[in-house]
KEROLO-338861 format. One record per residue: residue number from 0; z negated, x, y negated of N, C-alpha, C in turn. Coordinates in Angstrom, 2 decimals. Each point is the difference from the previous one (the first is absolute). Layout:
N
     i        nz        nx        ny       caz       cax       cay        cz        cx        cy
   NUM         Z         X         Y         Z         X         Y         Z         X         Y
...
This chain:
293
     i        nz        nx        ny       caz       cax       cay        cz        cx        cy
     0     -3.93      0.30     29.94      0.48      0.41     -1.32      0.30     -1.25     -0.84
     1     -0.45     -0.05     -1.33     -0.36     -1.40     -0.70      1.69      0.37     -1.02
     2      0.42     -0.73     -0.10      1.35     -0.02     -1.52     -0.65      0.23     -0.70
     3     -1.45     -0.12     -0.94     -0.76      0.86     -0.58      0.26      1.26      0.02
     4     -0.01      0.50      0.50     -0.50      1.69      0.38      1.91      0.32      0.05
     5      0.86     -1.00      0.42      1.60      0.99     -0.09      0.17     -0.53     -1.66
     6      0.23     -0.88     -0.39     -0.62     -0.19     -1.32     -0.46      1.61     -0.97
     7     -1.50     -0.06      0.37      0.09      1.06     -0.82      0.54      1.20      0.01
     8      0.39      0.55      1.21      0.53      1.09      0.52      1.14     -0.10     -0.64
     9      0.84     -1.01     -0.37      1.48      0.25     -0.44     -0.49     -0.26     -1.64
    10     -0.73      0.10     -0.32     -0.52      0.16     -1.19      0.08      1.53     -0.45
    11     -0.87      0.23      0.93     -0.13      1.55     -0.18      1.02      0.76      0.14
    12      1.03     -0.14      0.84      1.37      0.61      0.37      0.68     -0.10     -1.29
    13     -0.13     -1.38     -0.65      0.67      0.23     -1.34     -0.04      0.94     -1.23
    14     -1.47     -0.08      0.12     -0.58      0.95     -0.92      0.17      1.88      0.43
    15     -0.05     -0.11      1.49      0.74      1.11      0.45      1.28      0.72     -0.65
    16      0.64     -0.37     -0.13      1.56     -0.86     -0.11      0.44      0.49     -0.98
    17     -0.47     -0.84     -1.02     -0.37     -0.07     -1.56     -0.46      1.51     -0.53
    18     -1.22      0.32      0.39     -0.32      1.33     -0.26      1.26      1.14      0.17
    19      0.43      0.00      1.37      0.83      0.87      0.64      1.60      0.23     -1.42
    20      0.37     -1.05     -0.14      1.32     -0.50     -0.56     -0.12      0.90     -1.58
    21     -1.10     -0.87     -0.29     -0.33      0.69     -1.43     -0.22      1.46      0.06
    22     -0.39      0.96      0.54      0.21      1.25      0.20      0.92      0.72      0.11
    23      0.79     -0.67      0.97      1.62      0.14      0.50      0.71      0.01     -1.69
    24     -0.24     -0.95     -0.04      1.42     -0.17     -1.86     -0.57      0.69     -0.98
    25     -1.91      0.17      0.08     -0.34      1.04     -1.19      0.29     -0.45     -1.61
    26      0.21     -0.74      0.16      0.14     -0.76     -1.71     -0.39     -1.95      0.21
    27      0.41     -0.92      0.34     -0.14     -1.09      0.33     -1.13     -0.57      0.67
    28     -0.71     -0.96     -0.32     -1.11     -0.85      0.69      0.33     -0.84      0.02
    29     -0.52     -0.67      1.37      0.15     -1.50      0.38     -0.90     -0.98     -1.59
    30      0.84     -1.09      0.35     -0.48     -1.06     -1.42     -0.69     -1.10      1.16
    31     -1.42     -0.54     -0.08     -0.15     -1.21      1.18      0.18     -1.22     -0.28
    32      0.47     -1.04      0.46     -0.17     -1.12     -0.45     -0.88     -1.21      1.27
    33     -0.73     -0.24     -0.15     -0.85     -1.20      0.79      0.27     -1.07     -0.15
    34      0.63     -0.77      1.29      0.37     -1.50     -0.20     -0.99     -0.70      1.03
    35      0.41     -1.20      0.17     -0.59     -0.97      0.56      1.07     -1.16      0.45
    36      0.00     -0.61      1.57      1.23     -0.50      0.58     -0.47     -1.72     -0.16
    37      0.31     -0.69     -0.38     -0.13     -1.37     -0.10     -0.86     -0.43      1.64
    38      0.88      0.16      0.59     -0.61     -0.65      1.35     -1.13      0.94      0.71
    39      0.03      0.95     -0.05     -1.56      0.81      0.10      0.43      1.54      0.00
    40     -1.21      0.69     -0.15      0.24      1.54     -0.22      0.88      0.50     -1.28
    41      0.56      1.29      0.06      0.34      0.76     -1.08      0.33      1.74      0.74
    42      0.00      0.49     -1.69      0.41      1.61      0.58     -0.08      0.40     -1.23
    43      0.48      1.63      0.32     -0.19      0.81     -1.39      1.56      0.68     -0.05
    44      1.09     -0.34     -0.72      0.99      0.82     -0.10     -0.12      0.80     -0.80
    45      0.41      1.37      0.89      0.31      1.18     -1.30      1.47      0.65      0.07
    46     -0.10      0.19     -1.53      1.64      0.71     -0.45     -0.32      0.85     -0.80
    47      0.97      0.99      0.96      0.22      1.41     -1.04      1.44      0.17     -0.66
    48      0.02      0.34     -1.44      1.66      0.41     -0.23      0.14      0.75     -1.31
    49      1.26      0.40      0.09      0.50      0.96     -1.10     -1.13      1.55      0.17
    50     -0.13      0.77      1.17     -0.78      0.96      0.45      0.98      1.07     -0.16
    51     -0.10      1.55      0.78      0.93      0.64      0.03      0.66     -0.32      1.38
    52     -0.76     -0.33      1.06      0.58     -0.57      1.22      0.47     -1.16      0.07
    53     -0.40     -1.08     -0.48     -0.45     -1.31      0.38      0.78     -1.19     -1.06
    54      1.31     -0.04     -0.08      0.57     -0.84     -0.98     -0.74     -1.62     -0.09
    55     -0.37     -0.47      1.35     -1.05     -1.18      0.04     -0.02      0.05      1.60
    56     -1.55     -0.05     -0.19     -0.49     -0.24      1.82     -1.26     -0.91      0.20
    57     -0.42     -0.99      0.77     -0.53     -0.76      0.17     -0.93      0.08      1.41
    58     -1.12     -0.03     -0.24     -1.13      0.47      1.33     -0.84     -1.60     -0.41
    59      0.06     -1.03      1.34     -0.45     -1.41     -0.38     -0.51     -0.19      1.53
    60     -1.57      0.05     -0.78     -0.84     -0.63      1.30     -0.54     -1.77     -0.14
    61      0.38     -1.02      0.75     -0.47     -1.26     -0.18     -0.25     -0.53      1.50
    62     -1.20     -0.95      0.17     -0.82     -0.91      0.32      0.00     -1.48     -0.03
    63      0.62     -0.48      0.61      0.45     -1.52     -0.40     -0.47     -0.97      1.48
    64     -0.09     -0.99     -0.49     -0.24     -0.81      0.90     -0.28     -1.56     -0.10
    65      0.16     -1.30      0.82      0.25     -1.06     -0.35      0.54     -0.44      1.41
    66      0.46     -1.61     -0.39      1.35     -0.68      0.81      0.93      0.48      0.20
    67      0.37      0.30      0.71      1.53      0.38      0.73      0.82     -0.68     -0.54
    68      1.10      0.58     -0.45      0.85     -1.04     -1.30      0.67      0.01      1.11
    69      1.16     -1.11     -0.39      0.68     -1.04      0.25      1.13      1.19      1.43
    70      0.52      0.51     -0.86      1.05      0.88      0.59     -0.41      0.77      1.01
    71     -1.26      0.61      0.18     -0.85      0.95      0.53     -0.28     -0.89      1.37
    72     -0.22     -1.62     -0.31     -0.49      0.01      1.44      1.16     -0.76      0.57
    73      1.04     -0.13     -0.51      1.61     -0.41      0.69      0.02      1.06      1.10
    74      0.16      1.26     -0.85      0.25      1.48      0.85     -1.39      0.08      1.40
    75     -1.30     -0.27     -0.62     -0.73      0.64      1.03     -0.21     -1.40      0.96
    76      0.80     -0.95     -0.05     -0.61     -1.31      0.92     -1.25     -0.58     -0.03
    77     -0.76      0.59     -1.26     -1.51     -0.79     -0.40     -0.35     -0.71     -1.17
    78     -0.77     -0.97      0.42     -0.03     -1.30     -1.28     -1.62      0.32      0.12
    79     -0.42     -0.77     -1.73     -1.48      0.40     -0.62     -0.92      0.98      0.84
    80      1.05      1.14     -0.55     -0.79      1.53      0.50      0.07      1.05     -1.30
    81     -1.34      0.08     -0.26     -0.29      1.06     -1.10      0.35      1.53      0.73
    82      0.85      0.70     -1.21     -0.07      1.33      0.33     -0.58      1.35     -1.25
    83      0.06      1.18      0.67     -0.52      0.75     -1.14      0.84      1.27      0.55
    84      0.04      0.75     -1.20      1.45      0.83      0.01     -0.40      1.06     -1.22
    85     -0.11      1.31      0.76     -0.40      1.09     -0.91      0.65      1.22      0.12
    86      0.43      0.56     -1.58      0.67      1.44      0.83      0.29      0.92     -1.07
    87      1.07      1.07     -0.01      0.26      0.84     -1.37      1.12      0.63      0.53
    88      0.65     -0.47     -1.03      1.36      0.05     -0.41      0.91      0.97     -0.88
    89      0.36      0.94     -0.03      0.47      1.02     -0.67      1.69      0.30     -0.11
    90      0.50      0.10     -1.52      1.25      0.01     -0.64     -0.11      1.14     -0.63
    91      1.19      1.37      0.60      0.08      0.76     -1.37      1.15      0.47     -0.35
    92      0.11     -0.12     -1.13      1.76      0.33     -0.80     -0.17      1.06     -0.56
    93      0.42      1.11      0.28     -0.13      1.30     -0.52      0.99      0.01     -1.48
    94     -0.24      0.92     -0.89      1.08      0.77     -1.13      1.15      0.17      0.55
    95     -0.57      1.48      0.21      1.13      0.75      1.06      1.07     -0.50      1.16
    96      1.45     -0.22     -0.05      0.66     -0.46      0.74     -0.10      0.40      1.51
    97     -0.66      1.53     -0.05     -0.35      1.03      1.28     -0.53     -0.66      0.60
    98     -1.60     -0.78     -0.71     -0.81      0.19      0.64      0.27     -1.73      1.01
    99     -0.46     -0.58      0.91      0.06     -0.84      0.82     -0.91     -1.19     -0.24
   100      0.31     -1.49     -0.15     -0.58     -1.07     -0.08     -0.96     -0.31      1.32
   101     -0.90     -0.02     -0.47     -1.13     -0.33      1.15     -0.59     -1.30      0.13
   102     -0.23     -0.41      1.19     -0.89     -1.69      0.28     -1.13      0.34      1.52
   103     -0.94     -0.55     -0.72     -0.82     -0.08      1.12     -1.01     -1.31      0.06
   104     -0.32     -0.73      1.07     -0.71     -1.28     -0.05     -1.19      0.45      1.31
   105     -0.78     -0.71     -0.04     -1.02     -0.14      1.06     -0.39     -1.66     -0.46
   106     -0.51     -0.58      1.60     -0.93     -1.50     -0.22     -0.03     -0.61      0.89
   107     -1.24     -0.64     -0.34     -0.56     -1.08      1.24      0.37     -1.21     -0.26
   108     -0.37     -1.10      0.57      0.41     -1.26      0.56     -0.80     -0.55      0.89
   109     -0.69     -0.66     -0.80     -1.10     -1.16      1.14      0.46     -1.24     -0.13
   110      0.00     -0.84      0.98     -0.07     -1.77     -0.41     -1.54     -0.12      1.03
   111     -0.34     -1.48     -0.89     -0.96     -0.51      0.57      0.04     -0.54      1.66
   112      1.07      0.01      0.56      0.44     -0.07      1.63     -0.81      1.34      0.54
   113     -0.22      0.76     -0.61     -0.33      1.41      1.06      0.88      0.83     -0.02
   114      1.19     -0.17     -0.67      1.53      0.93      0.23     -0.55      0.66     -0.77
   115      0.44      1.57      0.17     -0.11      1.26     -1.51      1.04      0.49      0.69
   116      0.56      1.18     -0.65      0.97      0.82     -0.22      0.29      1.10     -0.74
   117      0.18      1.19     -0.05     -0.02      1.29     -0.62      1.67      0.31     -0.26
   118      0.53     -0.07     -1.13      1.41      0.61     -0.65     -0.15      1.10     -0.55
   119      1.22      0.86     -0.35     -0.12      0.85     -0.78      1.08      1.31     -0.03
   120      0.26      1.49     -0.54      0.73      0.77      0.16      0.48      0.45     -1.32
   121      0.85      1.22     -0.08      0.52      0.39     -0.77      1.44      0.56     -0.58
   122      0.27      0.09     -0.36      1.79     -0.31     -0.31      0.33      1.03     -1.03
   123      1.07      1.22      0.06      0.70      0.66     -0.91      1.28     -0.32     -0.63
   124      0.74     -0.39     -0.97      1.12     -0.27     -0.61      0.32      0.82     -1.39
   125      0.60      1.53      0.58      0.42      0.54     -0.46      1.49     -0.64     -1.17
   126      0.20      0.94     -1.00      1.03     -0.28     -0.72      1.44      0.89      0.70
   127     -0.61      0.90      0.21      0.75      1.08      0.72     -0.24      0.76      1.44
   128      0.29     -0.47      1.26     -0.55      0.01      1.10      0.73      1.62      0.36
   129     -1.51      0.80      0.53      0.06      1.13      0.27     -0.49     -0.50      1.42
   130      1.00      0.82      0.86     -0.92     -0.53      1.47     -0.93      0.97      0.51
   131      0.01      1.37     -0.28     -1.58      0.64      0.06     -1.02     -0.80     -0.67
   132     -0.17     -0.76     -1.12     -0.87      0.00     -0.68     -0.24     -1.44      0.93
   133      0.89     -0.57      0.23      0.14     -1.35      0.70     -1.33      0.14      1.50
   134      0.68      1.36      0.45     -0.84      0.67      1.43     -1.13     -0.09     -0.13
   135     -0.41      0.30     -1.04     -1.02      0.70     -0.17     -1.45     -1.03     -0.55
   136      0.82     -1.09     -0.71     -0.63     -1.18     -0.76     -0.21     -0.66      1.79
   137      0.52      0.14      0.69      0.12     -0.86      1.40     -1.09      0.67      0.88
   138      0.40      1.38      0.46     -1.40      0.50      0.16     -0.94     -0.19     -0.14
   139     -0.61     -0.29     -1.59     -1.31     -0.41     -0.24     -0.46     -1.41      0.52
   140      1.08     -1.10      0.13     -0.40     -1.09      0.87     -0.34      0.13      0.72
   141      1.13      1.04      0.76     -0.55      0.08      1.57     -1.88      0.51      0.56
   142      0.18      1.02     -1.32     -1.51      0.53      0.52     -0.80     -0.89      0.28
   143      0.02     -0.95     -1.11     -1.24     -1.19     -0.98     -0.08     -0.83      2.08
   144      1.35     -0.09     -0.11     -0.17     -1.32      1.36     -0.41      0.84      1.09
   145      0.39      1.10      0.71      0.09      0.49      1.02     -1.80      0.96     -0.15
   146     -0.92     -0.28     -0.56     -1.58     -0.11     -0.46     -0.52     -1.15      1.01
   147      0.70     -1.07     -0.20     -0.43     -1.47      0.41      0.56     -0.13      1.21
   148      1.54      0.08      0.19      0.56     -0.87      1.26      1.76      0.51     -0.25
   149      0.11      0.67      0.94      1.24      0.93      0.65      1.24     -0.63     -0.87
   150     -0.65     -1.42      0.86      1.22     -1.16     -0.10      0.33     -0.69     -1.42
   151     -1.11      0.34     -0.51      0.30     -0.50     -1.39      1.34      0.53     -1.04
   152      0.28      1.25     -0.34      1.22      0.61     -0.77      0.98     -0.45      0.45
   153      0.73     -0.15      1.73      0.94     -0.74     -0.07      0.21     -1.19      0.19
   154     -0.26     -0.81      0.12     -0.07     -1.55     -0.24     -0.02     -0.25     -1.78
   155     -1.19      0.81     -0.69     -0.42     -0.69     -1.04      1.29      1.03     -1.09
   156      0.18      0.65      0.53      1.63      0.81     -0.99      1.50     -0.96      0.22
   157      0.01     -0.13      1.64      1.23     -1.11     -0.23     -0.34     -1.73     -0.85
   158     -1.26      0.08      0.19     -0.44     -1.36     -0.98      0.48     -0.16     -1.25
   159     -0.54      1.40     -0.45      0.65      0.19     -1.56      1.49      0.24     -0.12
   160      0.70      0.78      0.80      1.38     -0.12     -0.22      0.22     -1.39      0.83
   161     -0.25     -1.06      0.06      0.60     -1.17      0.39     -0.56     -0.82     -1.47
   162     -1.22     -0.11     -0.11     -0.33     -0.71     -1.25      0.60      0.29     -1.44
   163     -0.28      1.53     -0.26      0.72      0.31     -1.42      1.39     -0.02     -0.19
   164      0.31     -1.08      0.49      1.70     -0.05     -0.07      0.67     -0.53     -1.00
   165      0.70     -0.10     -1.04      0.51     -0.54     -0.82      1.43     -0.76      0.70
   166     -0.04     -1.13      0.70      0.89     -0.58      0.96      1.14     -0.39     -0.73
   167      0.04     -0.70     -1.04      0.92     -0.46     -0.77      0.91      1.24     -0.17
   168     -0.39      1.14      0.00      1.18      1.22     -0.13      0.10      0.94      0.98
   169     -0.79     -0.26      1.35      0.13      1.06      1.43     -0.60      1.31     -0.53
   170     -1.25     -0.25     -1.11     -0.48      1.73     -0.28     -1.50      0.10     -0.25
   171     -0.38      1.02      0.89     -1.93     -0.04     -0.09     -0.36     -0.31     -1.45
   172     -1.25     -0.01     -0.36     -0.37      0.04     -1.47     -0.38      1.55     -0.25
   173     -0.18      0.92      1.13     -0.25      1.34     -0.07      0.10      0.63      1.16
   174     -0.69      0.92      0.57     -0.37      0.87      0.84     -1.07     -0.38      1.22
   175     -0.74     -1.22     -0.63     -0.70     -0.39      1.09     -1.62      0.29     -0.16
   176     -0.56     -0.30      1.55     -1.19      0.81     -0.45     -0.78     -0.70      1.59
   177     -1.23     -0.71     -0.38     -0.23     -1.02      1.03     -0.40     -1.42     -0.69
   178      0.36     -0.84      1.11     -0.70     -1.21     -0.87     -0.47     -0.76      1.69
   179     -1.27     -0.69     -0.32     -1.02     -1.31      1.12     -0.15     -0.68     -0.47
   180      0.00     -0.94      0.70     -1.06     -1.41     -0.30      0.20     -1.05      1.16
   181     -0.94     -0.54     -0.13     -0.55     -1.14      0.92     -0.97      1.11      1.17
   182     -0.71      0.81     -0.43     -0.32      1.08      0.86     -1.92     -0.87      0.46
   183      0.16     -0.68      0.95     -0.93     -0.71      0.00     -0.84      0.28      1.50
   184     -1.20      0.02     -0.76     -1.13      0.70      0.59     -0.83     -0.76      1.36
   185      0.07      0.77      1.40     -0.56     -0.55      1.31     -1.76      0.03      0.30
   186      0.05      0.90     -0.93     -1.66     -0.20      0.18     -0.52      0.72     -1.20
   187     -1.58     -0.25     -0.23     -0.52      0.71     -1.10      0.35      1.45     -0.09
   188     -0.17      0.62      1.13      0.79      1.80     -0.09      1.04      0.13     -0.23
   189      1.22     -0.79      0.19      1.03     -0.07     -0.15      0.29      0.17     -1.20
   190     -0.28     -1.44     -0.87     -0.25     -0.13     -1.40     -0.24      1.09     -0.72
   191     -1.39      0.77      0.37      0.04      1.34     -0.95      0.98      0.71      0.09
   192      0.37      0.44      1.60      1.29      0.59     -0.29      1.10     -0.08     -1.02
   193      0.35     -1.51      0.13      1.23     -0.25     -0.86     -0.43      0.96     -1.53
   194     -0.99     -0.71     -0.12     -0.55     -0.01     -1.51     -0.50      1.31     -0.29
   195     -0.18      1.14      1.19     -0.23      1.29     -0.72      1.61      1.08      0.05
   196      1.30     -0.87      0.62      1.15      0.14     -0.60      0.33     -0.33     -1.18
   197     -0.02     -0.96      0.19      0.21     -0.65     -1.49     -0.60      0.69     -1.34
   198     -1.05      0.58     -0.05     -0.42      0.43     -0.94      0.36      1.76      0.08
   199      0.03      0.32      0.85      0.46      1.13      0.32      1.69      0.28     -0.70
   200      1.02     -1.43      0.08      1.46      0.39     -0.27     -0.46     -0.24     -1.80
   201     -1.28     -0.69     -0.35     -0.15     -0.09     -1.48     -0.48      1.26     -0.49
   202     -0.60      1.08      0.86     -0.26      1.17     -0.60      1.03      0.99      0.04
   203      1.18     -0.46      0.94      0.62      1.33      0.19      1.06      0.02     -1.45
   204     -0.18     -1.01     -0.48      0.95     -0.52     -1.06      0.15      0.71     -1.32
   205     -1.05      0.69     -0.66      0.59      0.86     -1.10     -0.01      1.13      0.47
   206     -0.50      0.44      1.15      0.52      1.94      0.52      1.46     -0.29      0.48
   207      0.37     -0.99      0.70      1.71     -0.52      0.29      0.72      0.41     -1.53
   208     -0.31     -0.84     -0.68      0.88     -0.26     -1.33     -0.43      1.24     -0.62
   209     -0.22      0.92     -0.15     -1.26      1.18     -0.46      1.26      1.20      0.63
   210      0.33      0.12      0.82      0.99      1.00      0.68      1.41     -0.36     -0.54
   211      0.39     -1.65     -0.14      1.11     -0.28     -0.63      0.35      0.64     -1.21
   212     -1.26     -0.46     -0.77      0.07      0.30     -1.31      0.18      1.75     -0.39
   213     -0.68      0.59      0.74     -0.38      1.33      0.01      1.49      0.50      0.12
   214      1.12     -0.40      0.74      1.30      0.66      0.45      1.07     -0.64     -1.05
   215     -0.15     -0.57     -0.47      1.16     -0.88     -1.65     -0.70     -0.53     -1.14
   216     -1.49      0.68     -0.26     -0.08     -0.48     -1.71      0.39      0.87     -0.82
   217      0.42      0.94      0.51      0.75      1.35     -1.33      1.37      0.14     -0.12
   218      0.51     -0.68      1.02      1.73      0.05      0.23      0.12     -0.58     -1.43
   219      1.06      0.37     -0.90      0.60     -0.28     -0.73      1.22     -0.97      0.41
   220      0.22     -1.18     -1.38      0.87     -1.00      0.49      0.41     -0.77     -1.46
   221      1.44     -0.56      0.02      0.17     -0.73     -1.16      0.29     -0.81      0.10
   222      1.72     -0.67     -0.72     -0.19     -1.68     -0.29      0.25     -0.26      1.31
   223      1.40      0.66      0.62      0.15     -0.67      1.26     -1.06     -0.36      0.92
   224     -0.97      0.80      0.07     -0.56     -0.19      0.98     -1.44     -1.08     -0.06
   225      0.03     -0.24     -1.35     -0.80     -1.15     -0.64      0.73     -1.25      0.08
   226      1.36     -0.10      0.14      1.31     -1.08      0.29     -0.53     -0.26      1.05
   227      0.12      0.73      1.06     -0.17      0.07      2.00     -1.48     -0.55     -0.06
   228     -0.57      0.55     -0.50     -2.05     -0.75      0.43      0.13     -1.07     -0.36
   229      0.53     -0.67     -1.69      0.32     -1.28     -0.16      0.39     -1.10      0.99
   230      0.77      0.76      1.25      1.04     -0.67      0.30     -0.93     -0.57      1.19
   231     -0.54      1.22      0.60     -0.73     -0.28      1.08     -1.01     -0.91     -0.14
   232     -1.04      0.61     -1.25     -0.97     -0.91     -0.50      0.73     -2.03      0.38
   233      1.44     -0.10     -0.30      0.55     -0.97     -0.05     -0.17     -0.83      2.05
   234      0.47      0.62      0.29     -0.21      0.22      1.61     -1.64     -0.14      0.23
   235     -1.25      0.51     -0.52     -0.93     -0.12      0.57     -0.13     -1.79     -0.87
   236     -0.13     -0.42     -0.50      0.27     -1.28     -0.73      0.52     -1.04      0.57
   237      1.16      0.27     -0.04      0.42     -0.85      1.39     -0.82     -0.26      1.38
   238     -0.64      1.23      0.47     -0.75     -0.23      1.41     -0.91     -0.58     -0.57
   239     -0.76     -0.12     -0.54     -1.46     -0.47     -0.52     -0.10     -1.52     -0.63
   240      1.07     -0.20     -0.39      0.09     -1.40     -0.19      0.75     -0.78      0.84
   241      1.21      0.42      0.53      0.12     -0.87      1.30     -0.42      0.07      1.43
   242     -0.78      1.14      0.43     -0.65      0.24      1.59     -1.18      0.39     -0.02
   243     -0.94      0.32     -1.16     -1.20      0.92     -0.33     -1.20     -1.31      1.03
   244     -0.49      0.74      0.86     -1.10     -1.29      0.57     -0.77     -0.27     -1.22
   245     -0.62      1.09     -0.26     -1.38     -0.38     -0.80     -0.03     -0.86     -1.28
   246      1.79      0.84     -0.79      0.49     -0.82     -0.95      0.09     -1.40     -0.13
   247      0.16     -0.51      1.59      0.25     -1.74      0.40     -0.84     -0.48      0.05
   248     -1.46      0.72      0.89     -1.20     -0.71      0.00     -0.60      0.05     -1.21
   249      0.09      0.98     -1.08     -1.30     -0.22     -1.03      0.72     -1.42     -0.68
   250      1.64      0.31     -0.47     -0.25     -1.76     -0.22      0.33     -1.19      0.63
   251     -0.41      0.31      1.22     -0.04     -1.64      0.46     -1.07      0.12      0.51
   252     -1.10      1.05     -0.72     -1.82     -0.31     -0.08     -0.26     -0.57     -1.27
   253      1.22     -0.52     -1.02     -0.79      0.45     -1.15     -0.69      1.25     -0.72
   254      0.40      1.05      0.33     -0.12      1.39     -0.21      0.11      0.09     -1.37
   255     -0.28      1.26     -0.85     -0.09      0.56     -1.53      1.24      0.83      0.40
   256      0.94     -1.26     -0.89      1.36      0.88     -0.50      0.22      1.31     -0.42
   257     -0.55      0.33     -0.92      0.16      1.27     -0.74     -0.73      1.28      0.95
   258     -0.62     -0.61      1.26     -0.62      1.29      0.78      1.06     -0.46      1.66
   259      0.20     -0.98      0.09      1.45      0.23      1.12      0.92      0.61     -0.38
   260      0.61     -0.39     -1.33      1.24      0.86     -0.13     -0.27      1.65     -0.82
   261     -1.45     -0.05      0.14      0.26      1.59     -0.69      0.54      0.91      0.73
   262      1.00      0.12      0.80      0.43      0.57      1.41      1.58      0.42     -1.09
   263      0.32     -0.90     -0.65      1.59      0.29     -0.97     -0.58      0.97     -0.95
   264      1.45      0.77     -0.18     -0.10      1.61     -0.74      0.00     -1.21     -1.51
   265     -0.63      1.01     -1.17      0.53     -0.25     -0.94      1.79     -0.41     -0.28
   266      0.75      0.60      0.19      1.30      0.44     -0.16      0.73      0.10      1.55
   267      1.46     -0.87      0.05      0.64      0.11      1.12      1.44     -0.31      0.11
   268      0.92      0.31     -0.29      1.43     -0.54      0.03      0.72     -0.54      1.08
   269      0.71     -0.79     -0.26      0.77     -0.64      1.16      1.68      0.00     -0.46
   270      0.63      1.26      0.00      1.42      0.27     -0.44      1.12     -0.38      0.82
   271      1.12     -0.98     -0.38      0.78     -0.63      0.91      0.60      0.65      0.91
   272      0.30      0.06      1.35      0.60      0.23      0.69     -0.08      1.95     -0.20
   273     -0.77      0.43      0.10     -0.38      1.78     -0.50      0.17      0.53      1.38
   274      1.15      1.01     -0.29      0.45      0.55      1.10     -0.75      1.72     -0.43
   275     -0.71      0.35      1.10     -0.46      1.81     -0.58      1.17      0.44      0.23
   276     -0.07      1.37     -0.94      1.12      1.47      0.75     -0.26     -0.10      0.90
   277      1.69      0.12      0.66     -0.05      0.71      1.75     -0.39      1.48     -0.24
   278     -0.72      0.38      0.90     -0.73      0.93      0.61     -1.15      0.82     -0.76
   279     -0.51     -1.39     -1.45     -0.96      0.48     -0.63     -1.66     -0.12      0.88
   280     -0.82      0.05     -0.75     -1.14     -0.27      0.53     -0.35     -1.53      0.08
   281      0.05     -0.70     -0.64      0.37     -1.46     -0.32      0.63     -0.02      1.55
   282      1.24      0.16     -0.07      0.46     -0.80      0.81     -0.83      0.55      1.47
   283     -0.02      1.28      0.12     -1.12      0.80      1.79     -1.22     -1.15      0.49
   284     -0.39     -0.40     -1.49     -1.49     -0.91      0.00      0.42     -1.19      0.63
   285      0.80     -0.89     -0.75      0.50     -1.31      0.15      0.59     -0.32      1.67
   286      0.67      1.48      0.23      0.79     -0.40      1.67     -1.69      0.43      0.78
   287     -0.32      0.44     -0.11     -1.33      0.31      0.74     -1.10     -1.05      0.24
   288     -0.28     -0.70     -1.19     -0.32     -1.23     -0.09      0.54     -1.05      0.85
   289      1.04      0.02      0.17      1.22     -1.15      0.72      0.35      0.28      1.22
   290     -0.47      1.20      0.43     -0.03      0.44      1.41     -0.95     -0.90      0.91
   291      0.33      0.18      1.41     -0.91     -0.37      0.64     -0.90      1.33      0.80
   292     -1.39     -0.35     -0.26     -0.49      1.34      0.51     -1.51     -0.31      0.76
């Protein structure tokens, strides 16, 4: 299997993606923009916003490749080793306070040593954590993995509740989901394997978010509860700029700013010291979050 051929495949997943999303919100189209990375390769970011679903969401497939910058080969213990690094990346900030903030990534990783590697998974961060809906968003991981390998849902679910942690305050960034990487391949069969998961957790991705949406885009909601998404929105912000992997590597690749951080909501508050009502919904979410589970 050539990085060519996963290359285009996560091409196509995008456009998958893309299609799917825009149906879903029924008013909004992705806008594309085509860049080009100084040190080699490029990508196509797309953003959707101001939809009936979709306050701003970002579906970004890129292709890059070059020298191993500076930082990159501190971490991997390798000096003048070219790598190449491909994948698609997905941010969505809903209207609706109901409805649930979604992230999903897939990608490869070659260096010129022979090392490759397969990352990837998907992540729910509700504004308002329903734990049926929580079940149920978890379920669908489970199916996606337990297709491939038994062992995969639990390992790659406590991954994500260990990774999506917002540490500085002892509280997930959501609900969880799964998250891999360094998933590196023993033989050419192997390899496909990984890689017909991998593309597999990229398809299960708008029928996932597709059931979310389906159970809280009609709930009615007002300021408060546009206060609370603010707030959270504030919380996913925080994770993404101080622990986000991908966030770290695109720039210390030299990455296209404006398509790393398209991951931040338009709009997000950070209110001093904001205590919710005891025994509102606010507060059910926040201790649930802060639980250990």
């Amino acid at each position: 299997m050539t990085r060519e051929h996963i290359e285009s495949t996560f091409r196509t997943i995008q456009d998958e993606i893309c299609s799917g999303l825009e149906q879903l919100d029924g008013k909004a189209f992705f806008q594309e923009d085509n860049w080009q990375r100084d040190g080699g390769g490029g990508g196509r970011t797309r953003v959707i916003s101001h939809g009936t679903l979709l306050e701003k969401g970002g579906v970004n497939f890129s292709a890059v490749h070059g020298e191993l910058p500076a930082a990159l080969k501190k971490e991997f213990g390798a000096d003048n080793v070219q790598f190449f690094a491909t994948g698609v990346s997905i941010v969505l900030h809903p209207v609706n306070p109901w409805v649930p903030i979604i992230h999903m990534n897939i990608r490869y990783f070659e260096m010129s040593s022979g090392e490759s590697w397969f990352g990837g998974g998907i992540d729910l961060t509700p504004h308002y954590v329903r734990p049926q809906q929580a079940d149920l968003f978890h379920q669908q991981m489970k199916n996606v993995c337990d297709r491939f390998n038994t062992e995969y849902y639990p390992k790659f679910s406590k991954w994500a509740d260990d990774y999506f942690l917002i540490r500085h305050r002892n509280e997930t960034r959501g609900i969880g989901g799964i998250f891999f990487d360094h998933l590196k391949p023993e033989s050419e069969s192997h390899k496909q394997s990984i890689f017909d998961f991998v593309c597999a957790v990229g398809r299960t991705f708008v029928p996932a978010y597709a059931e979310q949406v389906a159970l809280n885009r009609n709930l009615p909601y007002g300021e408060r509860e546009v206060k609370w998404q603010h707030l959270r929105r504030g919380r996913y912000v925080e994770f993404n700029l101080v622990y986000d992997r991908g966030t770290k590597f695109g720039l210390e690749t030299n990455g296209r700013i404006e398509s790393i951080l398209m991951s931040l909501p338009e709009t997000a508050s950070w209110l001093y010291n904001y205590q919710p009502e005891p025994g509102s919904e606010e507060e059910k979410t926040l201790k649930y979050l802060q639980k250990v589970r």
